[in-house]
C-alpha positions in Angstrom: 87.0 163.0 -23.8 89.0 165.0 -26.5 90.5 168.5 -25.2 87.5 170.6 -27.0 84.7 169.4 -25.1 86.8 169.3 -21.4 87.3 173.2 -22.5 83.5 173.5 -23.3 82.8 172.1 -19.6 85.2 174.6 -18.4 83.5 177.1 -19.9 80.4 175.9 -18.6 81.5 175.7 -15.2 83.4 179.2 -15.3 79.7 180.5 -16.7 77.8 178.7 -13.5 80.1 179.4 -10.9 80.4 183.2 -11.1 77.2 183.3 -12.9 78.0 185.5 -16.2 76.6 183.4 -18.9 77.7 186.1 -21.8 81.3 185.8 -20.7 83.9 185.1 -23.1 86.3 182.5 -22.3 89.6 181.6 -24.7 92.5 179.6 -23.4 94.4 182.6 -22.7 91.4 183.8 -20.1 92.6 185.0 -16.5 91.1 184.9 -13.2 91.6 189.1 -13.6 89.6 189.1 -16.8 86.2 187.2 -15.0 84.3 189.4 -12.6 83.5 187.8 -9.0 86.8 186.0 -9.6 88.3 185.5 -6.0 89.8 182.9 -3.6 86.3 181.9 -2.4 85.0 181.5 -5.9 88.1 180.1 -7.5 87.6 177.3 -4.6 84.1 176.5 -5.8 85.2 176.3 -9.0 88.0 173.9 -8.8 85.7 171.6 -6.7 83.2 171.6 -9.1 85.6 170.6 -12.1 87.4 167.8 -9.6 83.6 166.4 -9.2 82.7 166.7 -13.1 85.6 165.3 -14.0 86.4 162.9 -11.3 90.2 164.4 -10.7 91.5 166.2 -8.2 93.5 169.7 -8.8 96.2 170.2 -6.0 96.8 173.8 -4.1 99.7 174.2 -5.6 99.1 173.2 -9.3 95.6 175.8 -9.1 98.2 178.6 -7.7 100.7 178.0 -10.4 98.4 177.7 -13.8 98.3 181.2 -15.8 95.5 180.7 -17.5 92.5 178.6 -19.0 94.3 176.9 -21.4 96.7 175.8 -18.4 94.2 174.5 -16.5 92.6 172.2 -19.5 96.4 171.1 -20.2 96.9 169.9 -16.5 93.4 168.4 -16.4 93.4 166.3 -19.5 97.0 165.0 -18.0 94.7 164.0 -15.3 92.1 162.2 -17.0 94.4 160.6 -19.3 96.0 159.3 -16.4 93.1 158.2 -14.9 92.1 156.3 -18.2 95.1 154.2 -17.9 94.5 153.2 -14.2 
């Protein structure tokens, strides 16, 4: 899975989750810049992309990304690493 399409399930999950399907998403998105965006929903949403993607996202790595593009970085880390195991 290239970068492109784990950014178009991203989207796709951001778009589910808090259930704005006209929302725009780039990799410079913020949590600030989705409505509904809050502790309970950005749990949902980081257990849905661990279960997609078959990864898991620590506390501490969810608490430190600053954006979209972040999160896709750290996640195709993860499922490169996977790959290899």
């Amino acid at each position: 899975m290239n970068e492109e399409e784990v950014f178009k399930q991203v989207i796709d999950s951001i778009r589910l989750i808090f259930g704005d399907y006209d929302v725009v998403i780039t990799k410079k998105t913020v949590a600030d810049e989705v409505n509904g965006w809050d502790s309970l929903y950005h749990s949902l949403f980081i257990l849905d992309l661990e279960k997609k993607f078959g990864i898991t996202i620590p506390l501490e790595v969810t608490c430190s990304l600053k954006n979209v593009g972040e999160l896709v970085e750290y996640m195709m880390r993860r499922i490169h690493e996977n790959s290899r195991s």
